[in-house]
N, C-alpha and C positions, 0 to 999 in steps of 0.2 A: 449522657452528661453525668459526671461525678456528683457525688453530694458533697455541699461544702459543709460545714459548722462551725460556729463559734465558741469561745470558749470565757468563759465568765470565772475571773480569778487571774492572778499575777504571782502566788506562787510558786517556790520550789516544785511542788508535782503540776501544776499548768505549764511548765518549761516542757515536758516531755511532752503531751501535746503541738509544742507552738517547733519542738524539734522534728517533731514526725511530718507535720506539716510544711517546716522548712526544706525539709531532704525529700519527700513526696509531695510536690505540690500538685503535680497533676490527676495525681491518685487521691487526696486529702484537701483541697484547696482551705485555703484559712477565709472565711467571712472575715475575721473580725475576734478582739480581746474587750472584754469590759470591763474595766477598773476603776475605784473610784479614786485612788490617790493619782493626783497628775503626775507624780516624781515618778513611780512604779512603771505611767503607761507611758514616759517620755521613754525611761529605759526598756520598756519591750518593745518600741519601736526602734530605738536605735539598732537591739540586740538580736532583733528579730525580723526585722523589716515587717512586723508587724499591723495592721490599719486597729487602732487603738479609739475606743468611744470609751465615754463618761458614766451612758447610761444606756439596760436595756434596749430599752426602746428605741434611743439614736442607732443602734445596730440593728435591730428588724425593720427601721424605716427606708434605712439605706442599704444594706445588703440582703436583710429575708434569708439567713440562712438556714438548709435541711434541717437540721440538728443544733442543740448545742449543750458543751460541756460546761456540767457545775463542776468546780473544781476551786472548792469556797472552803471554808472551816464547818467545823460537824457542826456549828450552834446555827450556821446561814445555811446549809445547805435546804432544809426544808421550805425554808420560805421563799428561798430562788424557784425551786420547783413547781411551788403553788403559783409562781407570778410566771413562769413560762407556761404552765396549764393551761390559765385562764386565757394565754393567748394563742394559744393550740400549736407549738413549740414543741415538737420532739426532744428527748432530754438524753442523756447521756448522763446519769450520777456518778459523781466521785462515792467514792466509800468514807464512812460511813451513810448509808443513806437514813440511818433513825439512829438515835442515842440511847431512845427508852420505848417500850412496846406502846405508849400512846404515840408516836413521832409514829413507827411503824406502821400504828394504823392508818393514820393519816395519808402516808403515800400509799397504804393499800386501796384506800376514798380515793386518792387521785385517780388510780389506774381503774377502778370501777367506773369511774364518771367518765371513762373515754381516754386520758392522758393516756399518751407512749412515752413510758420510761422504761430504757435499759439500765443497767449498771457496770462502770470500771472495773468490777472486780478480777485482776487480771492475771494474778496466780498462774492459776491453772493453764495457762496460756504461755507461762514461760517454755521454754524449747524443755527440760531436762523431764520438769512434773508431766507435760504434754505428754512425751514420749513413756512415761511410765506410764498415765491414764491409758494410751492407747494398747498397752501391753495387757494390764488389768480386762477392758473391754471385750480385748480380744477372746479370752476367756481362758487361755493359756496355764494362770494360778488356779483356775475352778476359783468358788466360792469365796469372797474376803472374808474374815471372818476377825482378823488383827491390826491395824495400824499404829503405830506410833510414828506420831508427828512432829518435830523440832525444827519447826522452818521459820514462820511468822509466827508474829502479833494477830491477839485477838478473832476478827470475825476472818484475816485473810487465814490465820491458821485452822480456824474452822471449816472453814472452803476448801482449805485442800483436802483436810479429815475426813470432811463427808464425802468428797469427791470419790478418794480413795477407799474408804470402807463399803461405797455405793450407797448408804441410806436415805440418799432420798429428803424427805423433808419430816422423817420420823423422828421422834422425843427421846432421850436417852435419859437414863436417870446419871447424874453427874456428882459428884463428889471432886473439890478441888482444894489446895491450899499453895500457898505463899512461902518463898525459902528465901530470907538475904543472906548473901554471904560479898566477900572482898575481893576486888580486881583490879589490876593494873587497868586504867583508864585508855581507849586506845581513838581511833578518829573521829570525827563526828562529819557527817554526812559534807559539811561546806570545808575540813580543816582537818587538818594535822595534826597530832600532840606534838607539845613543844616545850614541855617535861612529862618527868614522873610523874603520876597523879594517881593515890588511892581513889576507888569510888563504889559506893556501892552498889551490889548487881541483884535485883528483884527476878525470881524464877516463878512462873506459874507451871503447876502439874496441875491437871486435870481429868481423871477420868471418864467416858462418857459409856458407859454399858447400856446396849440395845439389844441385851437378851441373846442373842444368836452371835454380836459382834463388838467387839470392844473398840473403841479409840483412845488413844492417851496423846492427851495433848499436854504439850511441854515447850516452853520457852522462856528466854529472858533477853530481855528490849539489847540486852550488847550485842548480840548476835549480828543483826546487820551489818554492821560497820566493825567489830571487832576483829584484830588481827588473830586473837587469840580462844574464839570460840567462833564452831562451824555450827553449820543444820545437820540434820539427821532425819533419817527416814526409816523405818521398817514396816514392810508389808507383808501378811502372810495368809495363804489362802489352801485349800484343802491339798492342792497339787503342786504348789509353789511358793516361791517367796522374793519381794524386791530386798535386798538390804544395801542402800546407797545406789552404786549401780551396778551392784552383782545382783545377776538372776539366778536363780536354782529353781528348777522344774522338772519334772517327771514327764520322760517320751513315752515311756509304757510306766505300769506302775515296779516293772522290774530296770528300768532305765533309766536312771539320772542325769542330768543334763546342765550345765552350768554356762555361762556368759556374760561380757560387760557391756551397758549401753554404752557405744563409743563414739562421742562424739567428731564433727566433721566441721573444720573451720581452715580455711583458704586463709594463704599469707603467710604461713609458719615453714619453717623447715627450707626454707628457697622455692618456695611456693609461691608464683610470680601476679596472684592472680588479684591480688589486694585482699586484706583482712575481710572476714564476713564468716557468719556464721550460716553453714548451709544445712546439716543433717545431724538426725543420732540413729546410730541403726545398731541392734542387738539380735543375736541369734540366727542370722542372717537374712534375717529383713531390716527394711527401713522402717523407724518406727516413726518417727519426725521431720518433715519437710518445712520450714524455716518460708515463707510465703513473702517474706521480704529477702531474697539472698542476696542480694549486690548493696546491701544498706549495713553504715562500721556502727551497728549497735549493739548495745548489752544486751541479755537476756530479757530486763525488765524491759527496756522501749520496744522489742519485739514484741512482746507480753500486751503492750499499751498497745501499741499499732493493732496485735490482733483484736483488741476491743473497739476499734474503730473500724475495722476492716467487718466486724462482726457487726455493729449497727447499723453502719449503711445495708448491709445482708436484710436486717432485720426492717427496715424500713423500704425495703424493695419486693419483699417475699414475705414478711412475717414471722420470718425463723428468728426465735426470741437468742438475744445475743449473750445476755446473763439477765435473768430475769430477776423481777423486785419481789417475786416470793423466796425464789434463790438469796437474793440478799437480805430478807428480812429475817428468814432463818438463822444465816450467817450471824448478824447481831442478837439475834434472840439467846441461842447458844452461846455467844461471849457473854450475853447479861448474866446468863444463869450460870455460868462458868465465874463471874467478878464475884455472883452474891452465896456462891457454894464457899467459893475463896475465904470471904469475908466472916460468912458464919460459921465456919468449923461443919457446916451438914449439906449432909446429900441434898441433892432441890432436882424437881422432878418439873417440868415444866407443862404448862396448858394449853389445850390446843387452841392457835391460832386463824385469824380473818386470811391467810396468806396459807394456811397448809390445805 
């Protein structure tokens, strides 16, 4: 039998959700959405074919789903979680799952008192970073030792950082500050521009030095949706280096060796097979096998799906799918990264109930 879940929340990121579920229903079945505005759950039912309740409880009385997703605003997410606890609810957190190291604590108290909470953090799970992680692991670069990162915001740019540099749940001393500068204004995740629009563009640098290995972290919020600023990646390790998706690596240390992660997507070119993203393979392995291949989605719903493909894992076997120390880390770093920002000084962080 599949695990079902429900999923608590009606916005823009609860859609992806109620779409993985729509397109896998036999792999993902939907318990159930819980909203509390009628308007919201009259339209996720139309839009969704969704079975919509009012309240918690009317959805564990009638369905008793495996799981279920918070996918609430960062200020409710913790007290959804403390009200699924108490009723021995498996969780699935939206990210942020803490604002501030007391919220932190507090779901680290859940998860000591018994709670299973995973969390959405779903990055690293996209098909392209996937395929790099997997090249890193392999052991190919030897040692990290460099990253710079300009992909996401905040704790998901974090996540890929540490991901990538491998540290683990270790403190870096951080130094960061604040650059605005001017931009042609470009889409906004729901729309179009439909003029000209000056707007200003807030850049966070960050460095994060762990002694042996540096990260820099770097981004500004237009990046998502801007037509006109991409992400960026660099990785570098004793015997190699990712930059984008050129690899450069050493077969001997008198043999240099170079390649691109090239991606594999059905549909293109008189390609009869229908759209879908299947693989990335560089250096002549596969580095990436795409676990949903017959499904027309983005990176990110692949990315999503594998977080729900990862809980139920974790709810059958144990094998932790993104753990709440992994994510408290995550935001612990963005905090000290906002307050290095803020005060002009290095800030060196404490050790935590979660490391």
């Amino acid at each position: 039998m599949p695990f079902s879940f429900g999923v608590i929340g009606s916005g823009w990121r609860a859609e992806f959700f109620l779409r993985i579920a729509r397109d896998l229903p036999e792999q993902f079945p939907l318990a159930g959405v819980v909203g509390r505005n009628p308007d919201k759950r009259a339209e996720l039912a139309r839009r969704w074919s969704a079975p919509t309740f009012s309240t918690l409880d009317e959805l564990l009385a009638e369905k008793r789903p495996d799981f279920v997703v918070t996918s609430v605003s960062a200020s409710a997410n913790l007290e959804w979680m403390e009200f699924l606890s108490e009723r021995g609810v498996p969780i699935l957190s939206e990210t942020p799952i803490g604002r501030d190291p007391k919220e932190l604590h507090r779901v680290v108290d859940l998860v000591r008192a018994g709670a299973r909470i995973q969390v959405a953090e779903q990055y690293i799970f996209q098909p392209l970073h996937a395929a790099r992680l997997a090249l890193i692991e392999s052991g190919q670069l030897g040692t990290i030792h460099e990253a710079d990162v300009s992909i996401a915001h905040g704790y998901h740019g974090v996540s890929l950082l540490r991901h990538f540099l491998q540290t683990g749940l270790r403190l870096p001393k951080i130094t960061a500050r604040r650059f605005t500068s001017r931009i042609v204004a470009g889409p906004h995740r729901n729309r179009l521009p439909t003029e000209r629009k000056i707007a200003e563009s807030v850049r966070t640098i960050a460095q994060l030095d762990y002694g042996d290995r540096l990260g820099t972290f770097d981004f500004t919020g237009d990046q998502y949706h801007s037509w006109i600023r991409s992400p960026r990646l660099m990785v570098r390790g004793e015997e190699g280096e990712i930059n984008q998706i050129t690899v450069r690596l050493l077969k001997r240390f008198d043999t240099p060796f170079q390649f691109d992660l090239i991606r594999r997507d059905t549909g293109h070119a008189g390609n009869l097979e229908g759209y879908s993203h299947r693989s990335i393979t560089g250096g002549g392995e596969i580095l990436y096998q795409n676990p949903f291949p017959d499904m027309r989605w983005n990176d990110d719903e692949i990315a999503v799906a594998t977080s729900l493909l990862r809980m139920v894992t974790y709810l059958a076997t144990g094998q932790p799918a993104y753990s709440v120390a992994e994510a408290c880390h995550d935001c612990y770093l963005d905090q000290l990264i906002a307050e290095s920002a803020a005060s002009g000084r290095e800030v060196v962080g404490e050790p935590q109930p979660w490391m």
